[in-house]
C-alpha positions as CSV (number, residue, x, y, z in Angstrom):
1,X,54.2,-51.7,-41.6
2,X,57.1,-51.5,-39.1
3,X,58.9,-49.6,-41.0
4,X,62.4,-49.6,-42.9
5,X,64.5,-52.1,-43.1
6,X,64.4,-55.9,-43.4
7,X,64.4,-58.3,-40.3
8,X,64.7,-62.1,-40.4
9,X,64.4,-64.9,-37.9
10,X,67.7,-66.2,-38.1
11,X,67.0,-69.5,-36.1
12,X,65.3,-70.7,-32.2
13,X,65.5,-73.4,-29.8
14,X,63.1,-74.3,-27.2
15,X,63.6,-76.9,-24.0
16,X,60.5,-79.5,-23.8
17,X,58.3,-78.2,-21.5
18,X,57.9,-79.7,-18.2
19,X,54.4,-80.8,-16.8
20,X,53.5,-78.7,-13.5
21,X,55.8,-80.5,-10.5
22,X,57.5,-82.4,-13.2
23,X,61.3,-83.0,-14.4
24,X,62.4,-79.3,-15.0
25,X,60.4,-78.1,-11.5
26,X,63.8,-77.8,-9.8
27,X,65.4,-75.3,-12.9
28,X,65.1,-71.6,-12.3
29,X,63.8,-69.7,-15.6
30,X,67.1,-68.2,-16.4
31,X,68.6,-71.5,-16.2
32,X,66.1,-72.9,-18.7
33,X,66.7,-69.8,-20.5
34,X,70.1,-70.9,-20.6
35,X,69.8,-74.7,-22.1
36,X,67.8,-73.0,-25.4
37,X,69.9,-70.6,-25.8
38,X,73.1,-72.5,-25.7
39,X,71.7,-74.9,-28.2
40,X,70.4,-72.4,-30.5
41,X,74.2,-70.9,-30.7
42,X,75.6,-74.3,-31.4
43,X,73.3,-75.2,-34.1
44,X,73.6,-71.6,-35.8
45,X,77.6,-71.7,-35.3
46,X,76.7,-67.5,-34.0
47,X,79.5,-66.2,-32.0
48,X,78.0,-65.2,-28.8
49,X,80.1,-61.6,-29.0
50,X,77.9,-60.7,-31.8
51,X,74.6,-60.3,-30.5
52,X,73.9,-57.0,-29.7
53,X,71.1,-56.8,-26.9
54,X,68.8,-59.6,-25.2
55,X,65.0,-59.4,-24.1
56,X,64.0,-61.8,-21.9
57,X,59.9,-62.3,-21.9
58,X,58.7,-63.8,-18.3
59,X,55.2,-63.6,-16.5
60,X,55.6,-64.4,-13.5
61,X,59.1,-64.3,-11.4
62,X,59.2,-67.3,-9.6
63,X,63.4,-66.7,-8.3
64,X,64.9,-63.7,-7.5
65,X,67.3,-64.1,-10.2
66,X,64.5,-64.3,-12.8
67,X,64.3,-60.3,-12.3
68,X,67.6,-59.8,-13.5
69,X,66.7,-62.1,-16.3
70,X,67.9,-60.5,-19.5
71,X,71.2,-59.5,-17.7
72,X,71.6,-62.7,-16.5
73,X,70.8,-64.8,-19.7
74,X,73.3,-62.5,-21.5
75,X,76.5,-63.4,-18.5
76,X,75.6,-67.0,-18.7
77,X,75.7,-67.7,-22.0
78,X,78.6,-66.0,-23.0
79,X,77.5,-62.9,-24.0
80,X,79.8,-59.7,-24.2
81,X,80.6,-57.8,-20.8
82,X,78.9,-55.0,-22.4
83,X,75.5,-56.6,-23.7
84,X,72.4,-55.5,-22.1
85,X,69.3,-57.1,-21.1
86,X,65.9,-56.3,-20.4
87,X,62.6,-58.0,-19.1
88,X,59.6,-57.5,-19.9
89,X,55.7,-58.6,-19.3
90,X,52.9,-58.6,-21.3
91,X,51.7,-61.7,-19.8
92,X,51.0,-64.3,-22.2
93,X,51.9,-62.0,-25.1
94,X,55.1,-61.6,-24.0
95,X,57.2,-63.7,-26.3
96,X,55.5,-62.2,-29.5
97,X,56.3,-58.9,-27.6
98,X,59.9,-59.4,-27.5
99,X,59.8,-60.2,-30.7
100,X,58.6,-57.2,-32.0
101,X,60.4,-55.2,-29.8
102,X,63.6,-56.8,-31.1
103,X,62.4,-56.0,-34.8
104,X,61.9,-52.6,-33.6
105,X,65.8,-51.6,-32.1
106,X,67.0,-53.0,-35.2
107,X,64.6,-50.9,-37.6
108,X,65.6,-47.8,-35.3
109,X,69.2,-48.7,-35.8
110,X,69.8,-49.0,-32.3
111,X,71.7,-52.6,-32.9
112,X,71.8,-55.0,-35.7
113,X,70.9,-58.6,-33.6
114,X,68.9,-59.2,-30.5
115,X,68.9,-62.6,-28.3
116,X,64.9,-62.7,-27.5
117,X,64.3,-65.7,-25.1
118,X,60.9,-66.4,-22.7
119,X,61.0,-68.4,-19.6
120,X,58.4,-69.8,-17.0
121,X,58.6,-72.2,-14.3
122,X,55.3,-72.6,-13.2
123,X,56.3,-75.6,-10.5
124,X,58.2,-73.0,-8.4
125,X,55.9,-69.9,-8.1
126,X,55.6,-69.4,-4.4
127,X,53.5,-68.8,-2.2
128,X,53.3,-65.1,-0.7
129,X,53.1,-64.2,3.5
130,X,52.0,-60.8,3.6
131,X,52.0,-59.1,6.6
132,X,55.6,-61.5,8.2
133,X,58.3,-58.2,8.0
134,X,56.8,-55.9,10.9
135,X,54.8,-58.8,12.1
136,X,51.1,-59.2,13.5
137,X,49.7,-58.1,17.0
138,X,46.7,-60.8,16.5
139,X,45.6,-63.2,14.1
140,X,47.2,-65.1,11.3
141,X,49.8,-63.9,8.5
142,X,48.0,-63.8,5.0
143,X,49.2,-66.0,2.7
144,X,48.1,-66.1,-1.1
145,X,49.0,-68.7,-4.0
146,X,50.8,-66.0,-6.4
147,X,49.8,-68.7,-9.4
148,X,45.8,-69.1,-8.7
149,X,45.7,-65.6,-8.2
150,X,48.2,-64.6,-11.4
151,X,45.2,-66.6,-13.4
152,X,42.7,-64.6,-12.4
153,X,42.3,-60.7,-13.4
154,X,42.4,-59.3,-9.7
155,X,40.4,-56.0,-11.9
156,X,37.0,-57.5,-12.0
157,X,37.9,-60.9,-10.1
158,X,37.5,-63.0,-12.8
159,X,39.7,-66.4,-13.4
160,X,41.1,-66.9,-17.2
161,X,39.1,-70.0,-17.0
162,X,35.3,-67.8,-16.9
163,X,36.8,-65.8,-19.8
164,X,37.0,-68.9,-21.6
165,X,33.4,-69.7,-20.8
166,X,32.1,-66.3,-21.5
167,X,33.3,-66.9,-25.2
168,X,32.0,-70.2,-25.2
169,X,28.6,-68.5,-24.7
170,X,28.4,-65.8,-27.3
171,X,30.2,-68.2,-29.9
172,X,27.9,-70.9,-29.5
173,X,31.1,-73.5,-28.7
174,X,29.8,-77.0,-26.5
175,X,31.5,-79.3,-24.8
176,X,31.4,-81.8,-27.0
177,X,33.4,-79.4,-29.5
178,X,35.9,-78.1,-27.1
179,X,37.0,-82.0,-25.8
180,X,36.6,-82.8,-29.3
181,X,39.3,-80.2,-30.2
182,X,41.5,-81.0,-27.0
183,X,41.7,-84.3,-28.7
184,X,42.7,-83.1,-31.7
185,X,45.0,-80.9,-30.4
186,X,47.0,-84.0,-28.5
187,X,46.7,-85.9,-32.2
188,X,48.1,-83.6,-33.8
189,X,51.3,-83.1,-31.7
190,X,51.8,-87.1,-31.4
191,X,51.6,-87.2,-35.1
192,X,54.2,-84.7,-35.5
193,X,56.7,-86.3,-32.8
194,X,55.8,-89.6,-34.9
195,X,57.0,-87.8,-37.9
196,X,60.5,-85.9,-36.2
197,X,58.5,-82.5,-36.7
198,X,58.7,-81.4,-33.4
199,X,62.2,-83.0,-32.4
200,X,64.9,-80.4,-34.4
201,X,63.4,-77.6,-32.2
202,X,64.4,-79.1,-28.4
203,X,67.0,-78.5,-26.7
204,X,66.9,-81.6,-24.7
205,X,68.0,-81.8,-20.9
206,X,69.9,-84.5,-19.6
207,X,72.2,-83.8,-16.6
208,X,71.9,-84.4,-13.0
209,X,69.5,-87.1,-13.1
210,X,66.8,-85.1,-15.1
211,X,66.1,-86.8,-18.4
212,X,63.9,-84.2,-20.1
213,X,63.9,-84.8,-24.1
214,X,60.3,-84.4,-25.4
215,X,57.0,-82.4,-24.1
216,X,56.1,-83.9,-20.9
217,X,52.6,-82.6,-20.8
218,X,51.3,-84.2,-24.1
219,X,49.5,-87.9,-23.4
220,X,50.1,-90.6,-26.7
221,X,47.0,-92.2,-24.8
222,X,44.3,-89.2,-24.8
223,X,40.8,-90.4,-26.3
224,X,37.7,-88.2,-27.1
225,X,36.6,-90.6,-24.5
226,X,38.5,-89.4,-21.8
227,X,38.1,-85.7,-22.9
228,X,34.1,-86.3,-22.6
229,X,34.5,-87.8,-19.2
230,X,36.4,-84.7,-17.1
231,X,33.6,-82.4,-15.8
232,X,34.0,-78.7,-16.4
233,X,36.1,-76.7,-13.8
234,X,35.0,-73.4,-13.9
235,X,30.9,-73.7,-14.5
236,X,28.9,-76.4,-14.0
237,X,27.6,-76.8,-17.1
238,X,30.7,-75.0,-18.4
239,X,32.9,-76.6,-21.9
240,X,36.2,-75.6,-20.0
241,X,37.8,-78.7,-18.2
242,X,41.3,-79.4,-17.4
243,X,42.0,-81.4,-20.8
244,X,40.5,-78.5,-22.7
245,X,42.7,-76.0,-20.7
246,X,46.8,-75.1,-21.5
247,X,49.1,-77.5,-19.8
248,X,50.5,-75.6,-16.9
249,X,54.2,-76.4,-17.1
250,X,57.6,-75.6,-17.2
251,X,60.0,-74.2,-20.1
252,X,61.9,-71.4,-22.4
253,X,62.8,-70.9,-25.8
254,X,64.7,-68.6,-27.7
255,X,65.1,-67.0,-31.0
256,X,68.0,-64.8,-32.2
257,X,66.7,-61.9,-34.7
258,X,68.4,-59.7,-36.9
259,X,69.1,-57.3,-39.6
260,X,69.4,-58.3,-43.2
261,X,73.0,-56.5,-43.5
262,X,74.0,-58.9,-39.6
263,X,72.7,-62.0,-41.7
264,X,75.0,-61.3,-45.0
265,X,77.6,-60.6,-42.5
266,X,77.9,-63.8,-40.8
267,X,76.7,-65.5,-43.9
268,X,73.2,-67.0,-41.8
269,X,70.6,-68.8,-43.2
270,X,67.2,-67.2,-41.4
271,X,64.0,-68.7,-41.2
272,X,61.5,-66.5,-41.6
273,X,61.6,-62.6,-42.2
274,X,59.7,-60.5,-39.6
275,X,57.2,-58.4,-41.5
276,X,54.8,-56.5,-38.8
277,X,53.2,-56.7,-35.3
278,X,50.1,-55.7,-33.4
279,X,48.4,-55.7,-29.9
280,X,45.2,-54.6,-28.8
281,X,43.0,-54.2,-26.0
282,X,39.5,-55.5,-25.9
283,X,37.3,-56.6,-23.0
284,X,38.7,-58.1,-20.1
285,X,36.2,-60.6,-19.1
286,X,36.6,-61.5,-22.7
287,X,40.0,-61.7,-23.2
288,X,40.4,-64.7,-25.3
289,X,39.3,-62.8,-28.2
290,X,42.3,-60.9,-28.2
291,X,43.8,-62.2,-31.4
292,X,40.6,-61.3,-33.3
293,X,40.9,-57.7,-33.7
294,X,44.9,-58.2,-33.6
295,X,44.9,-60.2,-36.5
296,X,42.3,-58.3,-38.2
297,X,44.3,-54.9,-37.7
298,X,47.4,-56.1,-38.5
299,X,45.9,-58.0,-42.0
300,X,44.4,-54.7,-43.1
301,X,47.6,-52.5,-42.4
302,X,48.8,-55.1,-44.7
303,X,46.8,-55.3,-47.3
304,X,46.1,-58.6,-46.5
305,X,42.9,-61.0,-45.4
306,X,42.9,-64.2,-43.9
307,X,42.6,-66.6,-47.5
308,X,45.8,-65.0,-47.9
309,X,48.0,-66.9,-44.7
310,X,48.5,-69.5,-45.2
311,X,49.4,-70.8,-41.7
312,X,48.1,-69.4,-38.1
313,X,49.5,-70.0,-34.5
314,X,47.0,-69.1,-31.9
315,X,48.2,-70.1,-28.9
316,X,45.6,-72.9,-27.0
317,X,44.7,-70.9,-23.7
318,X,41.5,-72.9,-24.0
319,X,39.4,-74.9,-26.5
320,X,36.6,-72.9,-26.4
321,X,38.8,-69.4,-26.9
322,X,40.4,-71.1,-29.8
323,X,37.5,-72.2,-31.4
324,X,35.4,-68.6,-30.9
325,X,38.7,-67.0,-32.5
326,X,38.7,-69.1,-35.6
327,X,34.4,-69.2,-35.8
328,X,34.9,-65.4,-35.5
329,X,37.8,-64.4,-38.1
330,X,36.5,-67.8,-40.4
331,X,40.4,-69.8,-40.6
332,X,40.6,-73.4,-42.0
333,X,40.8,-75.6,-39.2
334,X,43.6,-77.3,-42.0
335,X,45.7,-74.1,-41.2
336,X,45.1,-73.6,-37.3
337,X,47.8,-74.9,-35.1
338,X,48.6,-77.8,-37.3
339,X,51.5,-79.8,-35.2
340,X,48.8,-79.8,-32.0
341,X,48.8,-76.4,-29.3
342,X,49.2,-75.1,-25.9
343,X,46.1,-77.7,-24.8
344,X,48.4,-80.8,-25.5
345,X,52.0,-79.3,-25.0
346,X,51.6,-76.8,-22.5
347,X,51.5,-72.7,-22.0
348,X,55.0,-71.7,-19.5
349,X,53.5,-68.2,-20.1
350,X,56.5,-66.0,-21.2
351,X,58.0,-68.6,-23.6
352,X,55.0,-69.0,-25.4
353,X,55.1,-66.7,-27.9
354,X,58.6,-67.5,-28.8
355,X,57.6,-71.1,-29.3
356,X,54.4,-70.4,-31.9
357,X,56.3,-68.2,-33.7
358,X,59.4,-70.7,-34.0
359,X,57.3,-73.7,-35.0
360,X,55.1,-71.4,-37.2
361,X,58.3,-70.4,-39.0
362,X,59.1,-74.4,-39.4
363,X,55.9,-75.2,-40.3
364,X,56.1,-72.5,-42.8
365,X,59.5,-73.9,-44.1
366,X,58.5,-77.3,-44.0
367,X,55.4,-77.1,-46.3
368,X,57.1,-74.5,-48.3
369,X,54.1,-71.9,-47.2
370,X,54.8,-68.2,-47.7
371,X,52.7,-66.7,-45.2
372,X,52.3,-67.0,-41.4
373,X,50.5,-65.8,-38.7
374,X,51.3,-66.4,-34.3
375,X,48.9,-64.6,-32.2
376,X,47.9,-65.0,-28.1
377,X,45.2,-63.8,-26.3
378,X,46.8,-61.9,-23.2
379,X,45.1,-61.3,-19.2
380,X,43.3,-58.1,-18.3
381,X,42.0,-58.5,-22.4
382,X,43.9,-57.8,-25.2
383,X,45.3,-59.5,-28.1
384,X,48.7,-59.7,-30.2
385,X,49.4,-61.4,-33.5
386,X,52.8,-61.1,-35.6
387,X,52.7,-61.6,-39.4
388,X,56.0,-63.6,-40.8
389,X,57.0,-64.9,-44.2
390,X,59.0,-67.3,-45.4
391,X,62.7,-66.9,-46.8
């Protein structure tokens, strides 16, 4: 356990997420940042000069201002002069990371609320020129895509996409099943737009001339059909294509968490209490496994197996690593990412973990469910999952 004392979920907003080179290309992280957390203070009614510290989860700085994130976030939204801010990256585990750190500074009694928020915009990662400050006596400047190569673990070379495929392998997982899961994945988030599921947690953006107010990455359209029909990207007789792949796009989301004696204080209604947290390392060429040995760990430590969660967010990197994760730990398809994934509305990297865990813990509410599980497999192999329950 994480120790003493008990730490709720007191609420989170998220921004729809952008498709790559879509609406929200043009707003910096922070910015983004900004919108969900604005929104998540007017729907909570919490006084901005009450929250303590922030933690700002983000992959890949695509601004200079996206380094000063956390400091940032806290000035622009109102925050006390003397609130600090932090960033931090553990690439697509991130958001569950700052999660968990937050429960941690609060169980240490180093503050009794934390504004936890994730951010990526994917449209805006540049391109690098190495080589262009002291120039070149001969030949061309170098330039490298910083997002093809952010995909791929520069280690052993190996794209996220081969990882995918490796897993696909040793679980036994075809084509047929992944576009057959991609599918579902899109059904299942059109369903719950069709029934206002997914709606209460955007923080729609409408201002100069950007009309952003649902997932822009998810198609009302997609068919089996069509998944069948896209060849594989990475292998030629690979199951990954770019339907059964994590929408690259563009968004944040943001969460305020805090102690039980903040929450009687301010007389807030949480959603979900934080319970525990674990990450892993496992095999890098292998890395979608990561939430295996996470979850695992972190159900033993509490006494726990899988028949007793009754929900489980693992975010979509890609059908196939999905699939091998639930074949491998044996979850009820009826209890895996039940509102649709990552595959049909998108992975910005650093706000993803602050997205499953939020819709987890409204899933959870909605259904009346007691216990929960978010988990991502995370670059360079390793896994992390975060147990919640409902209040």
């Amino acid at each position: 356990m994480m120790g003493h004392g008990r730490v709720f979920i007191v609420g989170g907003k998220r921004t729809p997420f952008g498709k790559f080179g879509g609406s929200l290309g043009g707003i910096t992280p922070v910015d983004l940042a900004v919108y969900a957390t604005k929104a998540l203070l007017e729907e909570t009614k919490i006084n901005p000069d009450t929250l303590d510290q922030v933690i700002f989860a983000n992959v890949i700085p695509s601004t200079p201002d996206t380094l000063y994130a956390g400091r940032h976030l806290a000035l622009k939204s109102g925050l006390k002069l003397t609130t600090p801010g932090i960033v931090i990256n553990r690439l697509c585990g991130s958001g569950i990371q700052s999660i968990i750190d937050a429960a941690r500074l609060i169980r240490a009694k180093e503050c009794e609320s934390v504004l936890v928020a994730g951010a990526e915009n994917m449209t805006m990662i540049p391109h690098l020129v190495y080589g262009s400050r002291f120039g070149t006596r001969y030949g061309s400047l170098k330039t490298q895509d910083l997002l093809l190569d952010t995909l791929t673990d520069q280690l052993n070379q190996t794209p996220m996409g081969i990882t995918a495929e490796n897993l696909a392998e040793e679980y036994k997982v075809t084509k047929d099943e992944s576009d057959q899961y991609a599918y579902e994945s899109h059904l299942k988030a059109v369903k719950a737009y069709e029934a206002n599921l997914i709606q209460p947690e955007l923080a729609p953006i409408k201002k100069d001339r950007i009309d952003c107010t649902r997932d822009e990455h998810l198609r009302d359209d997609a068919s089996f059909e069509q998944m069948k029909k896209l060849k594989p990207t990475f292998k030629k007789d690979g199951t990954v294509t770019a339907g059964s792949a994590s929408g690259i796009v563009d968004g944040a989301a943001a969460m305020v968490i805090a102690s039980e004696a903040y929450v009687q204080k301010y007389n807030l209604k949480p959603i979900a209490e934080i319970i525990d947290g674990q990450v892993v390392g496992v095999e890098p060429t292998k890395m979608g496994i990561g939430p295996v040995p996470a979850i695992e760990q972190l159900l033993a430590r509490n006494n726990k197996t899988v028949k007793d969660i009754d929900l489980f967010e693992i975010n979509e990197a890609f059908a196939p690593q999905v699939i091998s994760c639930q074949r491998a730990l044996e979850i009820p398809l009826e209890r895996l990412n039940i509102w649709g994934g990552a595959v049909a509305l998108g992975h910005p990297l650093g706000a993803t973990g602050i997205k499953i865990s939020l819709t987890l813990a409204r899933q959870m509410q909605h259904l009346k469910k007691d216990w929960g599980i978010s988990s991502a497999c995370i670059g360079g192999g390793q896994g992390i999952a975060l147990l919640i329950k409902r209040v």
